[in-house]
PyMOL Python script that loads the backbone (N, CA, C, O; Angstrom):
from pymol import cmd

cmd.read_pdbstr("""\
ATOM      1  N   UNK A   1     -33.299 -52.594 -54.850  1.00  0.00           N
ATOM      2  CA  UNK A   1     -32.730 -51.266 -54.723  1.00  0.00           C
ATOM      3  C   UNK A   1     -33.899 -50.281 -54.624  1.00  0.00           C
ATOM      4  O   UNK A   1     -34.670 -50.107 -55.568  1.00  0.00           O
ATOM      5  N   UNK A   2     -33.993 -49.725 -53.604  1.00  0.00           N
ATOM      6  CA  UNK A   2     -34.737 -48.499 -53.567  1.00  0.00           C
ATOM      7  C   UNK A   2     -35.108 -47.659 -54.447  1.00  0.00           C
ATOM      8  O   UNK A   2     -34.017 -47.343 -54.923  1.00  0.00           O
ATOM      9  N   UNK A   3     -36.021 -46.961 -55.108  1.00  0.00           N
ATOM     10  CA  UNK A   3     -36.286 -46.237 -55.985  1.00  0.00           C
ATOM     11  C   UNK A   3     -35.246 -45.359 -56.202  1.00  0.00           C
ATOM     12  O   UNK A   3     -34.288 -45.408 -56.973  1.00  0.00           O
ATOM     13  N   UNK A   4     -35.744 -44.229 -55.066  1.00  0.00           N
ATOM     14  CA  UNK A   4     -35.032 -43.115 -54.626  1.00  0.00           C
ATOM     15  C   UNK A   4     -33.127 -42.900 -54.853  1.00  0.00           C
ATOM     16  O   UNK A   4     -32.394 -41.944 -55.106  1.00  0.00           O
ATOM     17  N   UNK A   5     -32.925 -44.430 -54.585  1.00  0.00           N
ATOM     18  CA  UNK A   5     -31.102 -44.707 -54.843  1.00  0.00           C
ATOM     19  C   UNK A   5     -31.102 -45.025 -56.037  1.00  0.00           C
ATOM     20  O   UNK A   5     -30.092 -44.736 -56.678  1.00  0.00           O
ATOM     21  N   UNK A   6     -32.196 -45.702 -56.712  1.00  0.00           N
ATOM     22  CA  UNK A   6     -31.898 -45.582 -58.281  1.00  0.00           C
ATOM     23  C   UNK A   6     -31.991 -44.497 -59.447  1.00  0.00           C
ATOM     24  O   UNK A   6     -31.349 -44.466 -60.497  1.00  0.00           O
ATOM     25  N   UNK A   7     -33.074 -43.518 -58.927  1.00  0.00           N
ATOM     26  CA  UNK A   7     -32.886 -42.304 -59.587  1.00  0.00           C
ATOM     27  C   UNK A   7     -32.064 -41.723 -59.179  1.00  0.00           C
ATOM     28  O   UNK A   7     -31.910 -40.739 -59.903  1.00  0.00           O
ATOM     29  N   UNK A   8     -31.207 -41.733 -58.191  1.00  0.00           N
ATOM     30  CA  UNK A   8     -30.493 -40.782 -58.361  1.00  0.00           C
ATOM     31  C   UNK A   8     -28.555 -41.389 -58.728  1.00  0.00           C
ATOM     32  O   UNK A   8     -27.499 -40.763 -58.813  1.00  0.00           O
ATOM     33  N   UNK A   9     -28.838 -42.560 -58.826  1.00  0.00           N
ATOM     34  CA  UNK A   9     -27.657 -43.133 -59.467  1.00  0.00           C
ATOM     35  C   UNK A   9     -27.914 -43.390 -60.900  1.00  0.00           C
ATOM     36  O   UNK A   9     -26.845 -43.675 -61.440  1.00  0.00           O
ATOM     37  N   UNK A  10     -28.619 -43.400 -61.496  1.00  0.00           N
ATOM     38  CA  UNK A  10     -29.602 -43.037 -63.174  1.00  0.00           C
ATOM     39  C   UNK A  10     -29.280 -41.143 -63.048  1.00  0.00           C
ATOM     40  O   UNK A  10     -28.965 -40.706 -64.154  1.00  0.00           O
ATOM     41  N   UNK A  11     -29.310 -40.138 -62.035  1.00  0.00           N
ATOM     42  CA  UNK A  11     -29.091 -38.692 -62.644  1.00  0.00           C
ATOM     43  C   UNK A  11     -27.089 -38.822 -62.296  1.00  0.00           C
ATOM     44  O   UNK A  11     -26.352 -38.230 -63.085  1.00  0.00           O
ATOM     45  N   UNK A  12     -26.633 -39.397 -61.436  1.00  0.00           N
ATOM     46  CA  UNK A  12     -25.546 -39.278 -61.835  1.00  0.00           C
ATOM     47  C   UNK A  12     -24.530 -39.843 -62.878  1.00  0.00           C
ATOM     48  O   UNK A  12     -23.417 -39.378 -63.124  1.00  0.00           O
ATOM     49  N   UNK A  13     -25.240 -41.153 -63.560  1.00  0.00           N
ATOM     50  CA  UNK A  13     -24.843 -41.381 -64.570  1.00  0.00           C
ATOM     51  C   UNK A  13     -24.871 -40.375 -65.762  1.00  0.00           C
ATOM     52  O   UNK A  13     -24.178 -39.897 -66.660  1.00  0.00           O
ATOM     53  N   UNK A  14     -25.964 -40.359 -65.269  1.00  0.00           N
ATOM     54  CA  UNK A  14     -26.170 -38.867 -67.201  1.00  0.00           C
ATOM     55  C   UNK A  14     -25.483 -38.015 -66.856  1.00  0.00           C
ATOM     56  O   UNK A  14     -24.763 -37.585 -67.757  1.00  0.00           O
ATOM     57  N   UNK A  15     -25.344 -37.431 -65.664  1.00  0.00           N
ATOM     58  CA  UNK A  15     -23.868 -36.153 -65.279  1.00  0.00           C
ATOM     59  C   UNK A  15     -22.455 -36.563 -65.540  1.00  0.00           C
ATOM     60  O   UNK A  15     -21.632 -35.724 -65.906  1.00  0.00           O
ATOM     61  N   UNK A  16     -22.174 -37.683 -65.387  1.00  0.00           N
ATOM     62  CA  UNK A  16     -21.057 -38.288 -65.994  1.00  0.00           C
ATOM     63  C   UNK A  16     -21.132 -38.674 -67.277  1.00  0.00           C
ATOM     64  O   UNK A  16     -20.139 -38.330 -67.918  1.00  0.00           O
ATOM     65  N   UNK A  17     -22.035 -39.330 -67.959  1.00  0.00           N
ATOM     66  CA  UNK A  17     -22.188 -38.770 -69.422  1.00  0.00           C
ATOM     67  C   UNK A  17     -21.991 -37.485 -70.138  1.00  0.00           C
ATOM     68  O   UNK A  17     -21.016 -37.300 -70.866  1.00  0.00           O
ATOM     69  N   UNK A  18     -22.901 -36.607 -69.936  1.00  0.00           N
ATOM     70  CA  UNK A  18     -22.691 -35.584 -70.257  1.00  0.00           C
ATOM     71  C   UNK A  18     -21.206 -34.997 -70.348  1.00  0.00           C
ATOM     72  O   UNK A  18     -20.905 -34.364 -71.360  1.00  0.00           O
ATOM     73  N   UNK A  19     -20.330 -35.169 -69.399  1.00  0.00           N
ATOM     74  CA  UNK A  19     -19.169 -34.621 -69.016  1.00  0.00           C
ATOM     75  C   UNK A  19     -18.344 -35.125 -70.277  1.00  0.00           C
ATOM     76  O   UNK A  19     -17.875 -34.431 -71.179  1.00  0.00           O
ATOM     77  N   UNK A  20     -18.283 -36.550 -70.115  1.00  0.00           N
ATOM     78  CA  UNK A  20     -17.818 -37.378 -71.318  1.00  0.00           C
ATOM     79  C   UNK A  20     -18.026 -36.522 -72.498  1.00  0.00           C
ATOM     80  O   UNK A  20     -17.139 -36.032 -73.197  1.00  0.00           O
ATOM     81  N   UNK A  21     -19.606 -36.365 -72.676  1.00  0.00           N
ATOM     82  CA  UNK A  21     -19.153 -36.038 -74.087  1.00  0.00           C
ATOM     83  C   UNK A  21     -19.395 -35.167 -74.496  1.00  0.00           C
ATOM     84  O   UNK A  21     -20.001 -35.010 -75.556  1.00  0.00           O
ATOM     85  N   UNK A  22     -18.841 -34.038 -73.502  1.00  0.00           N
ATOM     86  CA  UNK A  22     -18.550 -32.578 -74.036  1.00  0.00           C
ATOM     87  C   UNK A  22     -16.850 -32.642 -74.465  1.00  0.00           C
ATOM     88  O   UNK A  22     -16.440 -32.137 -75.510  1.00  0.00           O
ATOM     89  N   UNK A  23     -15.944 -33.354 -73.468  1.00  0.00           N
ATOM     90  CA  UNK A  23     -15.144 -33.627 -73.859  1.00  0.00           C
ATOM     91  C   UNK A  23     -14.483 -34.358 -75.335  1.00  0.00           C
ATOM     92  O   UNK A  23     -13.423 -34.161 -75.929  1.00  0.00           O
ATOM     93  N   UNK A  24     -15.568 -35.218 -75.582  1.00  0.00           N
ATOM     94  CA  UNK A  24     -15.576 -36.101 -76.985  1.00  0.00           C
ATOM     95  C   UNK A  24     -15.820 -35.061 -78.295  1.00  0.00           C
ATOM     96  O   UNK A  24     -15.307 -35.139 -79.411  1.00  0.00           O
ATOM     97  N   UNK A  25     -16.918 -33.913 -77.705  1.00  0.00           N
ATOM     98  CA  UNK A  25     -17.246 -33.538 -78.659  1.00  0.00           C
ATOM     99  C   UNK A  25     -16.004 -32.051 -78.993  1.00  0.00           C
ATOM    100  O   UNK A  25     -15.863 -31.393 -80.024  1.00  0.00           O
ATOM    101  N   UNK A  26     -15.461 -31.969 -77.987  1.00  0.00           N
ATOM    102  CA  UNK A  26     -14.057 -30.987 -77.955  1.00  0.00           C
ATOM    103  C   UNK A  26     -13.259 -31.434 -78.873  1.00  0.00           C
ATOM    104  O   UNK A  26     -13.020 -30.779 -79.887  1.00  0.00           O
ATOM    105  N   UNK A  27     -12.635 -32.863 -78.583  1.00  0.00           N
ATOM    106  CA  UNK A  27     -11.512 -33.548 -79.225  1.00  0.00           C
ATOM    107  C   UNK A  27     -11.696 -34.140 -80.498  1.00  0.00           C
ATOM    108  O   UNK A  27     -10.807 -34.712 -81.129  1.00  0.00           O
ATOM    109  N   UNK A  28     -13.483 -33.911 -81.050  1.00  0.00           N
ATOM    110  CA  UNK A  28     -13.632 -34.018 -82.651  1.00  0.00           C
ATOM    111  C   UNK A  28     -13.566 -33.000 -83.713  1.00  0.00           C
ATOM    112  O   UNK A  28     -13.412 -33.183 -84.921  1.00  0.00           O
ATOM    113  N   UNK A  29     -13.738 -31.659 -82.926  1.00  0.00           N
ATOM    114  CA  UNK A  29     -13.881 -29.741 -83.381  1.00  0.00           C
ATOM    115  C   UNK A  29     -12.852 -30.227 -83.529  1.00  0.00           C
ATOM    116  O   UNK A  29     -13.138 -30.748 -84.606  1.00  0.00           O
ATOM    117  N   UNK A  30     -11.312 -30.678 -83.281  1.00  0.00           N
ATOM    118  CA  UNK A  30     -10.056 -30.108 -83.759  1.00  0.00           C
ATOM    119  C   UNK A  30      -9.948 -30.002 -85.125  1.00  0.00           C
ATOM    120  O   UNK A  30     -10.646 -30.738 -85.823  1.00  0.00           O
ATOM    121  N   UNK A  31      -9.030 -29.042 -85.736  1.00  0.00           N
ATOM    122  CA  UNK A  31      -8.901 -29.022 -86.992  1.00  0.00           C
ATOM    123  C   UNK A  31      -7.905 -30.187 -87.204  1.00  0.00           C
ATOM    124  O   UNK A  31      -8.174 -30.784 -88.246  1.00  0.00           O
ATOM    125  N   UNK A  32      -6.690 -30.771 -86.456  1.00  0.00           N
ATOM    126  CA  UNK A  32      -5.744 -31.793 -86.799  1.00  0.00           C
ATOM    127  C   UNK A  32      -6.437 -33.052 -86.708  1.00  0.00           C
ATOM    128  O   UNK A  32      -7.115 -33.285 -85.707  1.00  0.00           O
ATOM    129  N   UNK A  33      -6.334 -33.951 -87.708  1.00  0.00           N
ATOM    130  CA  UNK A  33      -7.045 -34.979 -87.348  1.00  0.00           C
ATOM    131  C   UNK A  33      -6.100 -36.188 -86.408  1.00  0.00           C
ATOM    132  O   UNK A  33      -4.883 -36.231 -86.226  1.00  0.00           O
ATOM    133  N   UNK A  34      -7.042 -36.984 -85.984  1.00  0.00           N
ATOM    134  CA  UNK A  34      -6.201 -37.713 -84.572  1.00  0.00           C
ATOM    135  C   UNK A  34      -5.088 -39.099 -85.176  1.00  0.00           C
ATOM    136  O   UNK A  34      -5.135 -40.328 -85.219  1.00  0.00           O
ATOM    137  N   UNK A  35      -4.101 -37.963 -85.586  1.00  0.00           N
ATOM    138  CA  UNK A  35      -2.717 -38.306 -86.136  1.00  0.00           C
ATOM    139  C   UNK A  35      -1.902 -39.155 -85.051  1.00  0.00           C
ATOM    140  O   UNK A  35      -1.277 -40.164 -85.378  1.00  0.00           O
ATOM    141  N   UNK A  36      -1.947 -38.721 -83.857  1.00  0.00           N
ATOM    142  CA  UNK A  36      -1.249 -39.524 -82.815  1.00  0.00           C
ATOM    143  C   UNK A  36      -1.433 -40.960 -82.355  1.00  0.00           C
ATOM    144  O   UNK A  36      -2.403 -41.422 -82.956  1.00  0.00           O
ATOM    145  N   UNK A  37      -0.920 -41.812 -81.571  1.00  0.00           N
ATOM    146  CA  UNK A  37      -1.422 -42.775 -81.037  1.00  0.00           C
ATOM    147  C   UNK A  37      -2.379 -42.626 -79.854  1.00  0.00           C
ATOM    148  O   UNK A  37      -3.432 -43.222 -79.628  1.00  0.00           O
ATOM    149  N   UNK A  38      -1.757 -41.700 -79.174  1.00  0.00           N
ATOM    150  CA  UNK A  38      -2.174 -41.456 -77.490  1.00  0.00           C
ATOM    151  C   UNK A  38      -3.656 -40.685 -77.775  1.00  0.00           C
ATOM    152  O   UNK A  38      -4.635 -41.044 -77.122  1.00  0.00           O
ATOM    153  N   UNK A  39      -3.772 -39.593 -78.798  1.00  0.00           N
ATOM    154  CA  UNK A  39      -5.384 -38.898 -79.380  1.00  0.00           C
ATOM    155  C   UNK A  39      -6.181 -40.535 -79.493  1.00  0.00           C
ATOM    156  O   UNK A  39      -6.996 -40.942 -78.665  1.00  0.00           O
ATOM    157  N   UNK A  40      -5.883 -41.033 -80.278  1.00  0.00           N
ATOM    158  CA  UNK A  40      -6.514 -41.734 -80.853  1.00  0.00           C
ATOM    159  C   UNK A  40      -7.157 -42.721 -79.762  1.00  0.00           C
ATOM    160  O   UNK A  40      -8.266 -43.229 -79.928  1.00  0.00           O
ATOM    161  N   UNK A  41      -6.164 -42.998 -78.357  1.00  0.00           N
ATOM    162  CA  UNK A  41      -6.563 -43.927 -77.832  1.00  0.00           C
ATOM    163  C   UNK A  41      -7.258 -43.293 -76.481  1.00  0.00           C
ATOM    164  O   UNK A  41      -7.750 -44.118 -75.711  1.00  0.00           O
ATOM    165  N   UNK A  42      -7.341 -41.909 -76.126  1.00  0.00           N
ATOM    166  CA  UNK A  42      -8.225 -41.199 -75.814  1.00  0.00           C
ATOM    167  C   UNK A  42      -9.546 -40.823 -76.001  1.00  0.00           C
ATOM    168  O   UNK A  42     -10.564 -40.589 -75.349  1.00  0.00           O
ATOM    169  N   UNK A  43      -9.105 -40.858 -77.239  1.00  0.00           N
ATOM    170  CA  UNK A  43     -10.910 -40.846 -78.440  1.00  0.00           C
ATOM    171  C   UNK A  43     -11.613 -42.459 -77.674  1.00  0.00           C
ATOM    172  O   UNK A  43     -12.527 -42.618 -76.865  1.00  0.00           O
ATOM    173  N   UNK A  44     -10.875 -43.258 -78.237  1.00  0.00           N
ATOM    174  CA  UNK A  44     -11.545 -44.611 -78.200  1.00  0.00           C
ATOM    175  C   UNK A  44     -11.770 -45.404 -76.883  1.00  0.00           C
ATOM    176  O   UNK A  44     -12.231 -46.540 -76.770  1.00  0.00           O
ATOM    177  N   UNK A  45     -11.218 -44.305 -75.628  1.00  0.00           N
ATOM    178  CA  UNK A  45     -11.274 -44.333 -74.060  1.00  0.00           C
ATOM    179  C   UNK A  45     -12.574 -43.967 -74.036  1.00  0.00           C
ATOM    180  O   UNK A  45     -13.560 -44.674 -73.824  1.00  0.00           O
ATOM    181  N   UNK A  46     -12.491 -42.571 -74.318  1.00  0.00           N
ATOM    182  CA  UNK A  46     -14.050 -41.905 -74.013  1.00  0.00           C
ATOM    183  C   UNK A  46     -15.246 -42.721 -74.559  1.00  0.00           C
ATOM    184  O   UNK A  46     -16.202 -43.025 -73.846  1.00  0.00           O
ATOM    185  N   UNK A  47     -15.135 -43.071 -75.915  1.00  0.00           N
ATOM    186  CA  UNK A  47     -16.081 -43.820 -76.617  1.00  0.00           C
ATOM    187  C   UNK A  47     -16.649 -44.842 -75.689  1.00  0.00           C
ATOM    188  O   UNK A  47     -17.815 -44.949 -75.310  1.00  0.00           O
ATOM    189  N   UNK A  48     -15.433 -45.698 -75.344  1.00  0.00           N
ATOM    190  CA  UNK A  48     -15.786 -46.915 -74.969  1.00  0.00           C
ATOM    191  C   UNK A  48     -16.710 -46.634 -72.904  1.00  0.00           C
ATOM    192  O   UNK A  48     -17.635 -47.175 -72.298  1.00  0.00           O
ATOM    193  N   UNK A  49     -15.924 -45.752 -72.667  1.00  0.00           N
ATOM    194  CA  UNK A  49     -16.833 -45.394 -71.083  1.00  0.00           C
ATOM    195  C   UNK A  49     -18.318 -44.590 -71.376  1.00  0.00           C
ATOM    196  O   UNK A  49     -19.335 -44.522 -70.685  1.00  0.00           O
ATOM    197  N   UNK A  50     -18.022 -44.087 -72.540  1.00  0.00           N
ATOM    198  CA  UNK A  50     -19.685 -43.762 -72.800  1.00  0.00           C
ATOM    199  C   UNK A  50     -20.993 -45.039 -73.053  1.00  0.00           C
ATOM    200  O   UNK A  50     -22.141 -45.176 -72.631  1.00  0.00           O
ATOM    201  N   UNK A  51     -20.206 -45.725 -73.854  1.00  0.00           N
ATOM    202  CA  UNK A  51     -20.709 -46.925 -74.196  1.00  0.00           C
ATOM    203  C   UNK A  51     -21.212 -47.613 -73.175  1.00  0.00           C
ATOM    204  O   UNK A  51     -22.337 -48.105 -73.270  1.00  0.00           O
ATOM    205  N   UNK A  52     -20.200 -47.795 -71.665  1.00  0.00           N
ATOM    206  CA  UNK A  52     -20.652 -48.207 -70.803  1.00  0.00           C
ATOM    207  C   UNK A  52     -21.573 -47.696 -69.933  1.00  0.00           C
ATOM    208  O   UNK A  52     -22.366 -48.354 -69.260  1.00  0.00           O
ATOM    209  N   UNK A  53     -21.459 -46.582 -69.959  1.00  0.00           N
ATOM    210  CA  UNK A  53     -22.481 -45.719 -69.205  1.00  0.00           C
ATOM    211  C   UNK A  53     -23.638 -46.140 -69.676  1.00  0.00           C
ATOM    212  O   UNK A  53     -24.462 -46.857 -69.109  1.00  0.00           O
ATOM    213  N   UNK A  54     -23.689 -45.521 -71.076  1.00  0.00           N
ATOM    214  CA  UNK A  54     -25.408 -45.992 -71.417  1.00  0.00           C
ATOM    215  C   UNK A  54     -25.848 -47.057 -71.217  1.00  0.00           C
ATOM    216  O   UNK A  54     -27.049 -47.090 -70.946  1.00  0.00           O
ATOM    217  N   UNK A  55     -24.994 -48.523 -71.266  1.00  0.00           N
ATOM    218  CA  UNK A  55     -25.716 -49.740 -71.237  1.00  0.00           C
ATOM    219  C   UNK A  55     -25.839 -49.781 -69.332  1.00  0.00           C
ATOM    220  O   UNK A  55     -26.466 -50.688 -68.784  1.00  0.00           O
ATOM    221  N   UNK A  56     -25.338 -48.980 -68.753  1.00  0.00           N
ATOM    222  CA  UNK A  56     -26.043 -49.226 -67.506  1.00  0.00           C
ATOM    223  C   UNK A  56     -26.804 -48.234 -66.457  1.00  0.00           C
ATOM    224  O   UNK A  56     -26.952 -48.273 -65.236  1.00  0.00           O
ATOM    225  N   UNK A  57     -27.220 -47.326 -67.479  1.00  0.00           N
ATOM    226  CA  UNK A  57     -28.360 -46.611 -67.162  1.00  0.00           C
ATOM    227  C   UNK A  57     -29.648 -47.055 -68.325  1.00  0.00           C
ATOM    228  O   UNK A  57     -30.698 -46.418 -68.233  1.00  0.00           O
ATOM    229  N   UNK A  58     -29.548 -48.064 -69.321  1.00  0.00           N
ATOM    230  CA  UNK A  58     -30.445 -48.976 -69.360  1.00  0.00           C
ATOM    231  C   UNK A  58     -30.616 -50.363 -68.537  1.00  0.00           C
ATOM    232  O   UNK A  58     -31.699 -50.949 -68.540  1.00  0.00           O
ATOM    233  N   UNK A  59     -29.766 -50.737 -68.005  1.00  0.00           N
ATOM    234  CA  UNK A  59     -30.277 -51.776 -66.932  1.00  0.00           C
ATOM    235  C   UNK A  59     -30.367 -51.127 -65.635  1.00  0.00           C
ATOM    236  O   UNK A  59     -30.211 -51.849 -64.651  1.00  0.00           O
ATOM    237  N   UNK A  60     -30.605 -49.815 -65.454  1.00  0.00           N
ATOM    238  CA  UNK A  60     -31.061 -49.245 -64.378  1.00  0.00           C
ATOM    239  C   UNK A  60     -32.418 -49.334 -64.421  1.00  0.00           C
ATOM    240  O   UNK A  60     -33.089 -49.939 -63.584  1.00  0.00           O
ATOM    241  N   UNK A  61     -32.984 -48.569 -65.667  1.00  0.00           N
ATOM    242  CA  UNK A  61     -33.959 -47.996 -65.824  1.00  0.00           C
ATOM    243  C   UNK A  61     -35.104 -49.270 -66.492  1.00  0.00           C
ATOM    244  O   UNK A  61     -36.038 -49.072 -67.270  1.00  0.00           O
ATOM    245  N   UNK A  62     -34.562 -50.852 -65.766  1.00  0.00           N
ATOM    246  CA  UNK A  62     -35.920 -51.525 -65.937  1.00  0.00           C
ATOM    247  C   UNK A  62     -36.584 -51.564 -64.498  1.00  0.00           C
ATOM    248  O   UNK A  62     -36.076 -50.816 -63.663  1.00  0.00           O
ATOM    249  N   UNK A  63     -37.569 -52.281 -64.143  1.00  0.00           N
ATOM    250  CA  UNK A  63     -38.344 -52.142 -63.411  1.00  0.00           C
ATOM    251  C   UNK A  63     -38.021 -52.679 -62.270  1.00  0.00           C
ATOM    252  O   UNK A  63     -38.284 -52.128 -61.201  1.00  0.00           O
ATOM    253  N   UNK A  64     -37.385 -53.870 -62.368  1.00  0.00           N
ATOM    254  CA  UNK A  64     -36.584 -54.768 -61.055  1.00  0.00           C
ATOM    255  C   UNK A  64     -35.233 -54.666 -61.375  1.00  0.00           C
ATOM    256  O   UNK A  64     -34.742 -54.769 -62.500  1.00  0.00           O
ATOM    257  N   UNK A  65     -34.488 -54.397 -60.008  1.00  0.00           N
ATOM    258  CA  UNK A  65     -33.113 -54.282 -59.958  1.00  0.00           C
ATOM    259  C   UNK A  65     -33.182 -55.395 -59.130  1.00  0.00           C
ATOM    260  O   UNK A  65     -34.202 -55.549 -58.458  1.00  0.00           O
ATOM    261  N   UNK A  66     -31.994 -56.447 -59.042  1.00  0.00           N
ATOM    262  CA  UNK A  66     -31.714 -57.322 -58.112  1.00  0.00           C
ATOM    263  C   UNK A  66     -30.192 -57.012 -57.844  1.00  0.00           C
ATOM    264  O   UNK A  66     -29.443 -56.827 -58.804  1.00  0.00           O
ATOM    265  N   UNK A  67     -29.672 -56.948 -56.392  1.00  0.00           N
ATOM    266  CA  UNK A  67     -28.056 -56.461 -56.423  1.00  0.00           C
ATOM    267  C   UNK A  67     -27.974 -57.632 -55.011  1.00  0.00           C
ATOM    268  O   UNK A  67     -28.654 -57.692 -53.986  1.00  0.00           O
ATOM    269  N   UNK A  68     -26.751 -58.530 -55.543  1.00  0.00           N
ATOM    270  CA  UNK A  68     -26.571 -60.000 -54.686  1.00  0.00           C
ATOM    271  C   UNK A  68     -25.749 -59.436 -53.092  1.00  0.00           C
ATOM    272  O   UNK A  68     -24.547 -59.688 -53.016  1.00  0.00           O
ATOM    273  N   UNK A  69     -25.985 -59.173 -52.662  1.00  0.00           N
ATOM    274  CA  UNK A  69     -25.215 -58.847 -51.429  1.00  0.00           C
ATOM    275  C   UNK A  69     -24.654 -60.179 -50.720  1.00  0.00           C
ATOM    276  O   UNK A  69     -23.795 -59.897 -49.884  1.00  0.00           O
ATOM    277  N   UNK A  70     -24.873 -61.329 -50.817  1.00  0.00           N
ATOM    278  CA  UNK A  70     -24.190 -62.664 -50.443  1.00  0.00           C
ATOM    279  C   UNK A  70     -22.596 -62.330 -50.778  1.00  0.00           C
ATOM    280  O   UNK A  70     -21.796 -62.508 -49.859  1.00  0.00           O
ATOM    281  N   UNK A  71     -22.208 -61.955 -51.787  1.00  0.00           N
ATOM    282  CA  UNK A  71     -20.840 -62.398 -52.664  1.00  0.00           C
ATOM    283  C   UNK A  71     -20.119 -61.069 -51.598  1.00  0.00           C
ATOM    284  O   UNK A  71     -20.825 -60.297 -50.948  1.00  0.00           O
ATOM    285  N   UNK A  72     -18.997 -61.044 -51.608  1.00  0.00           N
ATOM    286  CA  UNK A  72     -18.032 -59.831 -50.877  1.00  0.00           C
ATOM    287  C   UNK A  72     -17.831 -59.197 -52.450  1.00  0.00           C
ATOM    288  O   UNK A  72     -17.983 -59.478 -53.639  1.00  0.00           O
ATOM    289  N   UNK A  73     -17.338 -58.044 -51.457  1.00  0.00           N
ATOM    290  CA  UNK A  73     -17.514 -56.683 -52.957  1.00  0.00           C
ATOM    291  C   UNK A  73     -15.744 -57.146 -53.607  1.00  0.00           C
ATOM    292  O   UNK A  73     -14.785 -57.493 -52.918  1.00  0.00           O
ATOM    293  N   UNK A  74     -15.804 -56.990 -55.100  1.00  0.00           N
ATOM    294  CA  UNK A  74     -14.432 -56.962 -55.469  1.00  0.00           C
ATOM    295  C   UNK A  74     -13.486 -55.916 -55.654  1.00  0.00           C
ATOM    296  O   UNK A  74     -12.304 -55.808 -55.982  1.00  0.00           O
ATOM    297  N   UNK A  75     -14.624 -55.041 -55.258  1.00  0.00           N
ATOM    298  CA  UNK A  75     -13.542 -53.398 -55.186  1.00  0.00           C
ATOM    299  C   UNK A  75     -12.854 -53.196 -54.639  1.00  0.00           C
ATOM    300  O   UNK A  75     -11.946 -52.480 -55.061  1.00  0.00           O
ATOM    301  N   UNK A  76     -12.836 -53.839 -52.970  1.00  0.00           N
ATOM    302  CA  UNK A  76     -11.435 -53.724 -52.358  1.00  0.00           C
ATOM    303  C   UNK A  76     -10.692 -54.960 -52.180  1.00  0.00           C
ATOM    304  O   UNK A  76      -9.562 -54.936 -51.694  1.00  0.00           O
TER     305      UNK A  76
END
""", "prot")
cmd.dss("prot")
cmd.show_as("cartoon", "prot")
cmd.util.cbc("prot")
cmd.orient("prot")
């Protein structure tokens, strides 16, 4: 992977971080605590996509990226 495509898929991760957890940090200020099911599993949405974020803007940010282009993509 190109440098250039990796920094800048490493700055849009942290922009999508960030976003995350301004939101996270909204839905902890409440004064009600997360009494609901649906809060609760919102909370533990965000948590868990933050979680993912970071662990892959640390396997961005080693030195060799290898990305298999043999296999067909499973996204579509």
């Amino acid at each position: 992977m190109p440098d250039g495509e990796r920094q800048e898929l490493i700055g849009a991760l942290k922009k999508k971080w960030e976003s995350l957890n301004k939101q996270f940090q909204e839905k902890t200020h409440y004064v009600m605590p997360l009494d609901t099911v649906g809060k609760k599993n919102r909370m533990d949405g965000l948590t868990k996509e933050m979680d993912q974020i970071e662990s892959d803007i640390k396997r961005l940010q080693k030195n060799y990226i290898f990305v298999d282009t043999t296999q067909p993509s499973s996204m579509w």
